[in-house]
BASEBA-144707 format. One record per residue: x, y, z of N, C-alpha, C in turn. Coordinates in nm, 2 decimals, padded with zeros to 4 digits. Layout:
BEGIN
+--------+--------+--------+--------+--------+--------+--------+--------+--------+
|   n.xx |   n.yy |   n.zz |  ca.xx |  ca.yy |  ca.zz |   c.xx |   c.yy |   c.zz |
+--------+--------+--------+--------+--------+--------+--------+--------+--------+
|      X |      Y |      Z |      X |      Y |      Z |      X |      Y |      Z |
...
+--------+--------+--------+--------+--------+--------+--------+--------+--------+
END
This chain:
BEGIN
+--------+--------+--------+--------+--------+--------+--------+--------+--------+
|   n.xx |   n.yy |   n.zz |  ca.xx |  ca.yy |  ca.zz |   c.xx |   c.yy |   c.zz |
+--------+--------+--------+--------+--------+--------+--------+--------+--------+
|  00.08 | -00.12 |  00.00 |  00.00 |  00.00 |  00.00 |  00.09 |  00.12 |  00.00 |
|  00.07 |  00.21 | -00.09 |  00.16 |  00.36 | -00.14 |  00.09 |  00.47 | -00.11 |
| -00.02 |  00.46 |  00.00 | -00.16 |  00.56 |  00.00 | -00.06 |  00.67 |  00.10 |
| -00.10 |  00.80 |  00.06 |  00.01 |  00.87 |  00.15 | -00.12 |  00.98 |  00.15 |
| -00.12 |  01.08 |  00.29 | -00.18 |  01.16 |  00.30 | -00.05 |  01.28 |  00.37 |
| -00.10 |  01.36 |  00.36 | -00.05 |  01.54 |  00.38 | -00.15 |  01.61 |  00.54 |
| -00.09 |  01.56 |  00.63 | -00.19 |  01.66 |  00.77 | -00.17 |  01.80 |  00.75 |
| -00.07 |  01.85 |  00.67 | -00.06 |  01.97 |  00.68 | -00.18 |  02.09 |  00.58 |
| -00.21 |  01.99 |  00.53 | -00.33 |  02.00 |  00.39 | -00.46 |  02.05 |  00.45 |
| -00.55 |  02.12 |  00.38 | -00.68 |  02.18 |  00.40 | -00.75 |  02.06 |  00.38 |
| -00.71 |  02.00 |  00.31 | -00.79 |  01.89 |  00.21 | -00.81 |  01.77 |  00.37 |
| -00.91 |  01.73 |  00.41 | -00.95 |  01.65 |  00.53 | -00.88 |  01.51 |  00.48 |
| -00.83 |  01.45 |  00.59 | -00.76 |  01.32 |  00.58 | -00.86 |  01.24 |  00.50 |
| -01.00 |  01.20 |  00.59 | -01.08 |  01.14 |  00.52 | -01.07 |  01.12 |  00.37 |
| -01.12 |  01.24 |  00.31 | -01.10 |  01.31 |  00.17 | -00.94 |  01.24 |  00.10 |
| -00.86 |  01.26 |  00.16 | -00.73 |  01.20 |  00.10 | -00.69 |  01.04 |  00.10 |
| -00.73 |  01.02 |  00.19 | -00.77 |  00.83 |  00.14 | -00.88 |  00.81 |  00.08 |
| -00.98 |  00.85 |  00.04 | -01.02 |  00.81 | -00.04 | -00.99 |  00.87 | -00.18 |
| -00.95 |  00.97 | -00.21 | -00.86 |  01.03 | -00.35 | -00.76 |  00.92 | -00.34 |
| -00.70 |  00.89 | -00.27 | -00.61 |  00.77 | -00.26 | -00.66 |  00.65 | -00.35 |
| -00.75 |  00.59 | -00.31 | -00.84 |  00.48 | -00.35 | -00.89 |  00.50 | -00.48 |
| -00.96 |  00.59 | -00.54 | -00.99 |  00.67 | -00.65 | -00.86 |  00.64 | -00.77 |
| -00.76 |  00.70 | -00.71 | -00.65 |  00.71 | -00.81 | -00.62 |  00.57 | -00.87 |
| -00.60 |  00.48 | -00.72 | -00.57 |  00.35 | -00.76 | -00.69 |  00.26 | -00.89 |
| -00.78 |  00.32 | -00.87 | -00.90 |  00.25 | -00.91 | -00.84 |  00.28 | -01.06 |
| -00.85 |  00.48 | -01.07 | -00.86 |  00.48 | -01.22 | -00.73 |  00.45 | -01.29 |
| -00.61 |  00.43 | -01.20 | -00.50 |  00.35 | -01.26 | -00.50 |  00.20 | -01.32 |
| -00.62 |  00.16 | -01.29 | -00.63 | -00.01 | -01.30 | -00.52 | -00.06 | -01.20 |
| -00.46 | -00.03 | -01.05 | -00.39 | -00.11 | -00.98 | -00.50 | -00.15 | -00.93 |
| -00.62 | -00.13 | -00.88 | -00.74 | -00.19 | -00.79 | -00.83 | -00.25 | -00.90 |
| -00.92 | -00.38 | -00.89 | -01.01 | -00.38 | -00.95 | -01.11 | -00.50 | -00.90 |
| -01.24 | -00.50 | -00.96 | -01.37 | -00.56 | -00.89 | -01.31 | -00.70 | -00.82 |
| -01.34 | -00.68 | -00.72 | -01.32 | -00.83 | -00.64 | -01.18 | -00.84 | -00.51 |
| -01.13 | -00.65 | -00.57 | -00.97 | -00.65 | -00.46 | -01.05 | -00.61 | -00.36 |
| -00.99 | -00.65 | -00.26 | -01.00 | -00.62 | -00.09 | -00.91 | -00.50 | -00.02 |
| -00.99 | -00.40 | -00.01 | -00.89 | -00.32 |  00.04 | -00.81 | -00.37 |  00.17 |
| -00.70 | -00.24 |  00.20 | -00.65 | -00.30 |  00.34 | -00.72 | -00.27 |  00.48 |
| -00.72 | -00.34 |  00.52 | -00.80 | -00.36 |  00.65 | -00.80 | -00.19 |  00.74 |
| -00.91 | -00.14 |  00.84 | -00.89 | -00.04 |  00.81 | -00.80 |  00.04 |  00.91 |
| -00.76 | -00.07 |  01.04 | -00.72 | -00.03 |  01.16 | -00.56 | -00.02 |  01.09 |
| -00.55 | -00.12 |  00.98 | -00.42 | -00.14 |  00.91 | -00.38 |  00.01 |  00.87 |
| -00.49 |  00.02 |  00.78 | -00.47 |  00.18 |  00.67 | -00.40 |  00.30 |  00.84 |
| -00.52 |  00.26 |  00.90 | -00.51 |  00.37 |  01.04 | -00.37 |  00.36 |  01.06 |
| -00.28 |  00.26 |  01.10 | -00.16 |  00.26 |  01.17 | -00.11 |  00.32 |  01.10 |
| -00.09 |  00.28 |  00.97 |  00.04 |  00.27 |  00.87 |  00.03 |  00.46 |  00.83 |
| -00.09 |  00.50 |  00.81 | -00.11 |  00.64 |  00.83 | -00.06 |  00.73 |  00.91 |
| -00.05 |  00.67 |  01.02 | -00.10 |  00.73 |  01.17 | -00.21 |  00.85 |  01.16 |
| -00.28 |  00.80 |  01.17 | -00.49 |  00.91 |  01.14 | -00.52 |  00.81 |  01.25 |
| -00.62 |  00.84 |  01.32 | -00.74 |  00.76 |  01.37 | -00.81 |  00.65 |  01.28 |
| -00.86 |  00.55 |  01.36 | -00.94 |  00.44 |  01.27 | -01.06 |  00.52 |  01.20 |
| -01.08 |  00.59 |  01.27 | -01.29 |  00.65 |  01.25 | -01.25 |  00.71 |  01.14 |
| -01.11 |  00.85 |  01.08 | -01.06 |  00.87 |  00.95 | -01.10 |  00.76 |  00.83 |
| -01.07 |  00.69 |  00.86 | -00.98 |  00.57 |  00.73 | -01.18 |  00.52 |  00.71 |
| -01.24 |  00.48 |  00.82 | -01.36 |  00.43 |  00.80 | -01.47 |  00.55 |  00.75 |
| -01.43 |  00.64 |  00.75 | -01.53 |  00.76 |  00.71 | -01.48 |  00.77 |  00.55 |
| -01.33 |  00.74 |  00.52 | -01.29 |  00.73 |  00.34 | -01.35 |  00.67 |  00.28 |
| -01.39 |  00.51 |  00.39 | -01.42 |  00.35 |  00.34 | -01.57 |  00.40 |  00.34 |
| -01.64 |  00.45 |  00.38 | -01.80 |  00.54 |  00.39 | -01.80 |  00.55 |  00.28 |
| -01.73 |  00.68 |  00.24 | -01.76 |  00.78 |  00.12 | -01.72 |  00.73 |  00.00 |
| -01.69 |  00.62 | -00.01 | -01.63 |  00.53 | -00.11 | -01.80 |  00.45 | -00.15 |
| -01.80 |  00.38 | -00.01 | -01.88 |  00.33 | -00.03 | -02.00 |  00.39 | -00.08 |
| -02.09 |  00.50 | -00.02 | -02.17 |  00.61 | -00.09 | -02.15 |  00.62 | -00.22 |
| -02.05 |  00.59 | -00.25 | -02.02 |  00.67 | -00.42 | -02.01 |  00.54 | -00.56 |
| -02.05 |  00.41 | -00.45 | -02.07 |  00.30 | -00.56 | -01.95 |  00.21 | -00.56 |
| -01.83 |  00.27 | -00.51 | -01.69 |  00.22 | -00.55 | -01.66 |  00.08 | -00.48 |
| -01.67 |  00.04 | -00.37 | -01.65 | -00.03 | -00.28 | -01.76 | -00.09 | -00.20 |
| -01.77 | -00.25 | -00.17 | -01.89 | -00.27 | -00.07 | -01.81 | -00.32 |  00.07 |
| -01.89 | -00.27 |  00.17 | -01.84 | -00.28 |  00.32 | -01.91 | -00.37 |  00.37 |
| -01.88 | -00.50 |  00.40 | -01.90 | -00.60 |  00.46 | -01.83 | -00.68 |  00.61 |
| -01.98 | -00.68 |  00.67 | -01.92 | -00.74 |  00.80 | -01.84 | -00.89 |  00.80 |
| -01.71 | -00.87 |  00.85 | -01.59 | -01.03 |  00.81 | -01.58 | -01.02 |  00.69 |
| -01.58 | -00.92 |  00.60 | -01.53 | -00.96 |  00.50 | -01.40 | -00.86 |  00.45 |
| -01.48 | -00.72 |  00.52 | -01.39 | -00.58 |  00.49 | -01.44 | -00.52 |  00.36 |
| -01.36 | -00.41 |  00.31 | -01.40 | -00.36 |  00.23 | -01.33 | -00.42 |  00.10 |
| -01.40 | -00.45 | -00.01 | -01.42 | -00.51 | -00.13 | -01.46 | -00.42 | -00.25 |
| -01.35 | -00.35 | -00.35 | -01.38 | -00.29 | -00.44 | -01.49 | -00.36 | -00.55 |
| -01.63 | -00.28 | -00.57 | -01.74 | -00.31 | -00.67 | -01.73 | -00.31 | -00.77 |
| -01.62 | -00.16 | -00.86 | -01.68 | -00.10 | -00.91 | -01.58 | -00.11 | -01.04 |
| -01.60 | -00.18 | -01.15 | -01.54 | -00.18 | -01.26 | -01.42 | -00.08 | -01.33 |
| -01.48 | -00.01 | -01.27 | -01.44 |  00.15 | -01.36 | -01.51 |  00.27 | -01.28 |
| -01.46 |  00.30 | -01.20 | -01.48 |  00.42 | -01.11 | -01.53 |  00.53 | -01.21 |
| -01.52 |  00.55 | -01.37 | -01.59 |  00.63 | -01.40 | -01.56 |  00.77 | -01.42 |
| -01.55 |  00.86 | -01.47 | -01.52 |  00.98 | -01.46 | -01.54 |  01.07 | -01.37 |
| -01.68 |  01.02 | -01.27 | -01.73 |  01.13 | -01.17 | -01.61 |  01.10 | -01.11 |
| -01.57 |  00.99 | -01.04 | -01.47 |  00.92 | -00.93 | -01.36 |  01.01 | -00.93 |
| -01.36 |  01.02 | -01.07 | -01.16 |  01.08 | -01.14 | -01.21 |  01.25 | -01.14 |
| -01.32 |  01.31 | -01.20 | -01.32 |  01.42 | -01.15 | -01.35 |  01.52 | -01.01 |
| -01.41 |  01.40 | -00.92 | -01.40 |  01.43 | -00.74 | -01.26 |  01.44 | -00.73 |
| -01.19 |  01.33 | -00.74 | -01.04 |  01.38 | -00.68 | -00.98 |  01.51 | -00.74 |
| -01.01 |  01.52 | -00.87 | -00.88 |  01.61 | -00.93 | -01.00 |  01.75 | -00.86 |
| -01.12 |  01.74 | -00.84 | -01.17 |  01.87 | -00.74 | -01.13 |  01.91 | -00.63 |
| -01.07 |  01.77 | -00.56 | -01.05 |  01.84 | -00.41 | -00.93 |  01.83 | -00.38 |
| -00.83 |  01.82 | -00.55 | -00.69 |  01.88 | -00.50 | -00.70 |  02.02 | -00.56 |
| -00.80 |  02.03 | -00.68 | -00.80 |  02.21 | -00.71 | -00.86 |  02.24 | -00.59 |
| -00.92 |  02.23 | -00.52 | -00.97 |  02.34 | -00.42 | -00.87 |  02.35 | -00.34 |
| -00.80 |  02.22 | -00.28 | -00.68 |  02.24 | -00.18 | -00.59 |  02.33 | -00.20 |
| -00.56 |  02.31 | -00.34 | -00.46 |  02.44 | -00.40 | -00.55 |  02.56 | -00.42 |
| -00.63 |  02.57 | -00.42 | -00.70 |  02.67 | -00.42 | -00.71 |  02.76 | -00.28 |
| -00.69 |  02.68 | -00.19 | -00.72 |  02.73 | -00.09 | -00.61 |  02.80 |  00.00 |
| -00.44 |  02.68 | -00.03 | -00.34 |  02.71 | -00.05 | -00.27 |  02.86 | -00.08 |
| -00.36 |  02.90 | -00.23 | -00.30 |  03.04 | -00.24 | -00.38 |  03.12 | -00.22 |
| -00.51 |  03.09 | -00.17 | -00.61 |  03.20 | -00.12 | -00.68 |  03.21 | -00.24 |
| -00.69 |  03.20 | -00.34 | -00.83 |  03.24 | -00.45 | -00.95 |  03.18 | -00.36 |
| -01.04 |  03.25 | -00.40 | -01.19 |  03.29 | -00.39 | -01.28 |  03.17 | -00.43 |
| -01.37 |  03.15 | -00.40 | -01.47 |  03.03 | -00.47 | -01.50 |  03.13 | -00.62 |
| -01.49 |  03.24 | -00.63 | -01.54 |  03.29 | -00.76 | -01.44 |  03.33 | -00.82 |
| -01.30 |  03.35 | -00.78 | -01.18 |  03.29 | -00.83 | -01.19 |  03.17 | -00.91 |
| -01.20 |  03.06 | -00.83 | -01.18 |  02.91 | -00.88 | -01.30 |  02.92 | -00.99 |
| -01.42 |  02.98 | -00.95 | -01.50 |  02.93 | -01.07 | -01.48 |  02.98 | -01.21 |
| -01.45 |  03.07 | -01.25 | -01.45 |  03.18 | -01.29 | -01.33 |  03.11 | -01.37 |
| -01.17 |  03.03 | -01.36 | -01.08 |  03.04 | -01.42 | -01.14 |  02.83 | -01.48 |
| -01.25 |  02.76 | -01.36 | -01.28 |  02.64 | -01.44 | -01.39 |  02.68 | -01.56 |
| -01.46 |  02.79 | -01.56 | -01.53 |  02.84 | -01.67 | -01.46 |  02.87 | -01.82 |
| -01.37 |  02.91 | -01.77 | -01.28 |  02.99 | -01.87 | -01.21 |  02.85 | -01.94 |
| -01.16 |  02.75 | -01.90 | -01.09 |  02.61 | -01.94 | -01.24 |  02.55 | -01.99 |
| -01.31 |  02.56 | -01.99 | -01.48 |  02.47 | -02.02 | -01.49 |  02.57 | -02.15 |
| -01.47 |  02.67 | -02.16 | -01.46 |  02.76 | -02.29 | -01.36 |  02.71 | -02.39 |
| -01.32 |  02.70 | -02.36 | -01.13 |  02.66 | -02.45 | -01.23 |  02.57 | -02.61 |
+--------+--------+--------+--------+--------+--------+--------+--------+--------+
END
């Protein structure tokens, strides 16, 4: 496991393991039927809290990607995470850099409008 998070980041740990997961997904290193790592595992190896790592394995699961099973753990569902999957993460590292150098929400919108024009 290569999953690395940033505490110094805006971006909520939660939020970063699962961008974590995401990435893996749309790289093809994860796919339907892998088991993630256990979550007390992800917790240590992080050093985050377990309730972190289980709130990623939530919003994963919310989002279609992963099924959470009791004794079984978490088990990726999802074929192809899909574009929404791939454009969540690359959102909440623009906002983190967004946030980073202080632009505005009407900042940030205003310059993803401008690239949607192109």
């Amino acid at each position: 496991m290569l999953w690395q998070v940033d505490p110094t980041s805006s971006t909520p740990l939660h939020a970063q393991i699962a961008a974590c997961v995401r990435r893996e997904l749309a790289a093809g290193r994860l796919a339907r039927g892998d088991r993630l790592p256990a979550a007390k595992e992800v917790a240590s190896v992080l050093d985050v809290n377990l309730h972190t790592v289980l709130r990623a394995y939530q919003s994963l699961r919310d989002e279609g990607l992963i099924d959470l099973r009791r004794g079984r753990g978490a088990v990726v569902s999802a074929t192809d995470p899909g574009g929404d999957a791939r454009l969540r993460t690359l959102a909440a590292e623009i906002v983190a850099e967004a946030r980073r150098v202080g632009a505005t929400p009407a900042d940030l919108t205003r310059l993803i409008e401008s690239e949607l024009q192109r």
